[in-house]
DRENPA-639009 format. One record per residue (C-alpha): x, y, z; residue in one letter; residue number from 1. Coordinates in nm, 3 decimals, decimal comma. Each point is the difference from the previous one (the first is absolute). Last residue first. Layout:
N
ATOM      east     north        up   code   pos
ATOM         X         Y         Z      A   NUM
...
//
This chain:
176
ATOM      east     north        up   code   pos
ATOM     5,419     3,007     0,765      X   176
ATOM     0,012    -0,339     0,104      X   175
ATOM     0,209    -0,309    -0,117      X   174
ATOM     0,008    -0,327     0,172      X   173
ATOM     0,326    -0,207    -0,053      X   172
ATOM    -0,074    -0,382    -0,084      X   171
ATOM     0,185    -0,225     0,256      X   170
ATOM     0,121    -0,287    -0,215      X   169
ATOM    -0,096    -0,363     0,227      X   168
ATOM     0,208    -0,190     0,130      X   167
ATOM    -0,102    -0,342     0,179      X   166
ATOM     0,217    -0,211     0,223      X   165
ATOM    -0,021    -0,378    -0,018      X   164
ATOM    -0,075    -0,249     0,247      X   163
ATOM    -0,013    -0,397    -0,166      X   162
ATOM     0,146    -0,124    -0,367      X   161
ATOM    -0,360    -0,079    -0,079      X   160
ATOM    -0,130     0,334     0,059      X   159
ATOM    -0,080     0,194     0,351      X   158
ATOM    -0,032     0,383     0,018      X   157
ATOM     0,158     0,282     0,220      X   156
ATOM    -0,058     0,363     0,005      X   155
ATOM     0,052     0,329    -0,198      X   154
ATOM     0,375     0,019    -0,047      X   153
ATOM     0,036     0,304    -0,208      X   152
ATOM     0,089     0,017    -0,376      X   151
ATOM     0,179     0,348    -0,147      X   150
ATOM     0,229    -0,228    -0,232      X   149
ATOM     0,278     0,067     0,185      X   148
ATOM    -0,195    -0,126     0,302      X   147
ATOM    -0,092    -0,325    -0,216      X   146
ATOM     0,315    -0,037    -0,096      X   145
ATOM     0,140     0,012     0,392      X   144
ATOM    -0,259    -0,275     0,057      X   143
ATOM     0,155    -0,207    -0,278      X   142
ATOM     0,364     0,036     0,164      X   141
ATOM    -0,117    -0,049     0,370      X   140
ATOM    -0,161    -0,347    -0,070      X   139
ATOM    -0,022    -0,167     0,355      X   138
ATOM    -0,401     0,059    -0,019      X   137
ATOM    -0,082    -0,182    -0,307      X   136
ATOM    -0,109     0,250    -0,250      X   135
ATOM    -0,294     0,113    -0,203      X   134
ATOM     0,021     0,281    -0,209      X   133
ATOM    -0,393     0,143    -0,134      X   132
ATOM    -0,135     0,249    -0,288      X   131
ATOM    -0,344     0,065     0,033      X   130
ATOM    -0,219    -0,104    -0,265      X   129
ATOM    -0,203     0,306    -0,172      X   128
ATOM     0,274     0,189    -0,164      X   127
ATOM     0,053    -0,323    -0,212      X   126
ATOM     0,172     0,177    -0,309      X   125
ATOM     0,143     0,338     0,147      X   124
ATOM     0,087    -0,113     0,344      X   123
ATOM     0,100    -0,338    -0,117      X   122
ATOM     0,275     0,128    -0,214      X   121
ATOM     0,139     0,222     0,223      X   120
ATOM     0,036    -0,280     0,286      X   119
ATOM     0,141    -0,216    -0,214      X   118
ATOM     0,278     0,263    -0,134      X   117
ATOM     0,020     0,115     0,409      X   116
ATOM     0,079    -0,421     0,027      X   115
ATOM     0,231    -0,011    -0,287      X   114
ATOM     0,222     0,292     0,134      X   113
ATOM    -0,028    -0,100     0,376      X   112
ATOM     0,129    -0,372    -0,123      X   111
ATOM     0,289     0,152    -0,201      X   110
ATOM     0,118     0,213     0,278      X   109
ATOM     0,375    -0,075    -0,045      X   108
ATOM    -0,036    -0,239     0,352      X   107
ATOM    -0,031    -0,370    -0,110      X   106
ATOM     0,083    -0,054    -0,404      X   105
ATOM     0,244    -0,311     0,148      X   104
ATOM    -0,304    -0,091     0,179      X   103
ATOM    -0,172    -0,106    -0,323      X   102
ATOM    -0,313     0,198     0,098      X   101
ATOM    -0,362    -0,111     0,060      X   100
ATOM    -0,302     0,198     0,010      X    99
ATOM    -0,403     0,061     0,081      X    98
ATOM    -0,264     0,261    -0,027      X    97
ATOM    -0,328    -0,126     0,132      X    96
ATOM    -0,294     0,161    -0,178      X    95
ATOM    -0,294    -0,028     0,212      X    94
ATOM    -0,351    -0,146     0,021      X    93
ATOM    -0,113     0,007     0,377      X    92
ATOM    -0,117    -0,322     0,168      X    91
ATOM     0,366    -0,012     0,285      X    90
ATOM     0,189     0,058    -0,298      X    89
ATOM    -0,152    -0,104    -0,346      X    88
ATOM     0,254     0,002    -0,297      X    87
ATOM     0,073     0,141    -0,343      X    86
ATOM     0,390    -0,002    -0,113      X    85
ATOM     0,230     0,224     0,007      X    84
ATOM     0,363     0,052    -0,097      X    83
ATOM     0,323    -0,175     0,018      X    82
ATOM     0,301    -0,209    -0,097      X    81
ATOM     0,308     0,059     0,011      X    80
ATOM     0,401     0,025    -0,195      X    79
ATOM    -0,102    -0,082    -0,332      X    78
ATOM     0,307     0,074    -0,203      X    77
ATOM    -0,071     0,184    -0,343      X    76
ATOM     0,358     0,185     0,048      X    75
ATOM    -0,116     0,362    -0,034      X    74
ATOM    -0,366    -0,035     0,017      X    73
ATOM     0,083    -0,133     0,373      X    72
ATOM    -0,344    -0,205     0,033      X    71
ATOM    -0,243    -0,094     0,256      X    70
ATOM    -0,260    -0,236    -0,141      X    69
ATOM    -0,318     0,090     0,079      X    68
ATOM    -0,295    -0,166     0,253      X    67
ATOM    -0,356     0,083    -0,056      X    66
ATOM    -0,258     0,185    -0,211      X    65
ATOM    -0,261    -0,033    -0,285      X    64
ATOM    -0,195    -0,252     0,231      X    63
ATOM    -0,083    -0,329    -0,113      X    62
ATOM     0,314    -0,012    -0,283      X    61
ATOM     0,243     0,221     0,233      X    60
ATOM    -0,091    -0,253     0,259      X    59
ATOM     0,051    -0,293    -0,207      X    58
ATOM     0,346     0,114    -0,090      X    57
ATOM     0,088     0,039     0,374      X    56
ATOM    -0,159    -0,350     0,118      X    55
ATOM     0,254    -0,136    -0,300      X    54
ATOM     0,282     0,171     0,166      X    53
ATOM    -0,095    -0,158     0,306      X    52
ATOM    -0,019    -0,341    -0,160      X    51
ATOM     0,345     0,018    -0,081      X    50
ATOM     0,120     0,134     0,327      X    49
ATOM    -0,148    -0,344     0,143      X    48
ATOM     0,205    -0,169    -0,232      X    47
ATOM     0,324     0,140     0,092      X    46
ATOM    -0,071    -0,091     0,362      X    45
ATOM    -0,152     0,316     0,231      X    44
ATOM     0,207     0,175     0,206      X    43
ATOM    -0,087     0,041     0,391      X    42
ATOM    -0,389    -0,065     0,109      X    41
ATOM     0,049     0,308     0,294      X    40
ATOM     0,114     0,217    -0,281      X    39
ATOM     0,225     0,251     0,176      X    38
ATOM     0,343    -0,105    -0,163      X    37
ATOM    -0,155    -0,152    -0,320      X    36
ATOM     0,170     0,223    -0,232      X    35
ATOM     0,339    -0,088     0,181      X    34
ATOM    -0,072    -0,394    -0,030      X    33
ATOM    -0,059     0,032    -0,405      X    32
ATOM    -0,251    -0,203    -0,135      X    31
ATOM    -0,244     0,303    -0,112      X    30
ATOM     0,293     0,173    -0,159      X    29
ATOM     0,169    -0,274    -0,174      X    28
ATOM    -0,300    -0,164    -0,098      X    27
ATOM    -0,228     0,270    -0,174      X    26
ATOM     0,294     0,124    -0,158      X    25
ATOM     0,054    -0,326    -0,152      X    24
ATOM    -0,379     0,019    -0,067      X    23
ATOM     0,021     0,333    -0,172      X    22
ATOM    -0,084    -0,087    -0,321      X    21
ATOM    -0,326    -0,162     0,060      X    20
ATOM    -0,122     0,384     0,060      X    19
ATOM    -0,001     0,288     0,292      X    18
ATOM    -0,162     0,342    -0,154      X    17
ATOM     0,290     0,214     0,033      X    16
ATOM     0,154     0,270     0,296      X    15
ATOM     0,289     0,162    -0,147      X    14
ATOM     0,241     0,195     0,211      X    13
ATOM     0,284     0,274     0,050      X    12
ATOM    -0,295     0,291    -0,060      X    11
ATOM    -0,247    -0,162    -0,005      X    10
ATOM    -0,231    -0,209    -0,327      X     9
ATOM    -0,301    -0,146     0,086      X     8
ATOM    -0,140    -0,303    -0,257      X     7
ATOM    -0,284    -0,243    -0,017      X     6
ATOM    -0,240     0,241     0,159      X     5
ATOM     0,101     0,300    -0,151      X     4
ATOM     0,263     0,251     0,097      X     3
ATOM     0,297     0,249    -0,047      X     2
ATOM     0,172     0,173     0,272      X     1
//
């Protein structure tokens, strides 16, 4: 894996620094019913994922990190959306780690792949800031991530969008 903050580069994926070019992206993805399955606001309209992409780019400007673009390097097709972004839970700064998926790209493990690539990055560049998933309690597929991802479901918290779960990554202790 190869990384900076604009760029991450997996094995099947790369992650990119989100720009105006990838409004259309932006749209279809954000706007689509099947991304939205577990969002208790539903899809926004196309102009609502517009502004989101601009809240992205102005995140990345305040804070050095945020949301990439999910690329197949073979074909150049965005197929997601994620990353982190810095956020307050319940008073406590955190990094919440965040995705979205064309569904068609549902189930070959892309979002476990970006998320440990998030989750990577972060440990070595904000190893202060705990690394969060939030999810709405009916979403089974994002929970199972956050298992993959070594994450345990540490208690409930309240946001806009109502009761969500927390995750946090359980750090192994090592003794000798």
């Amino acid at each position: 894996m190869t990384s900076d903050p604009d760029q991450i580069r997996t094995d099947r994926l790369l992650l990119r620094r989100v720009g105006p070019g990838d409004v259309r992206a932006a749209i279809a993805v954000l706007s689509d019913p099947g991304t939205n399955r577990f969002s208790p606001a539903g899809p926004p309209s196309a102009e609502e994922a517009a502004k989101a992409l601009v809240a992205w780019q102005a995140h990345w400007a305040r804070d050095g990190i945020g949301y990439w673009a999910v690329e197949l390097p073979e074909t150049g097709e965005v197929i997601g959306f994620g990353g982190l972004r810095h956020h307050e839970l319940d008073g406590e700064p955190v990094l919440n780690l965040s995705y979205r998926f064309r569904p068609r790209h549902w189930g070959r493990g892309y979002a476990p792949e970006m998320a440990r690539a998030a989750v990577d990055w972060a440990s070595r560049s904000r190893p202060g800031r705990p690394v969060v998933i939030t999810t709405v309690p009916d979403n089974a597929p994002s929970q199972r991530v956050a298992e993959k991802l070594g994450f345990a479901h540490v208690g409930d918290s309240r946001t806009v969008e109502g009761r969500v779960l927390v995750w946090r990554r359980q750090e192994v202790a090592m003794t000798t």
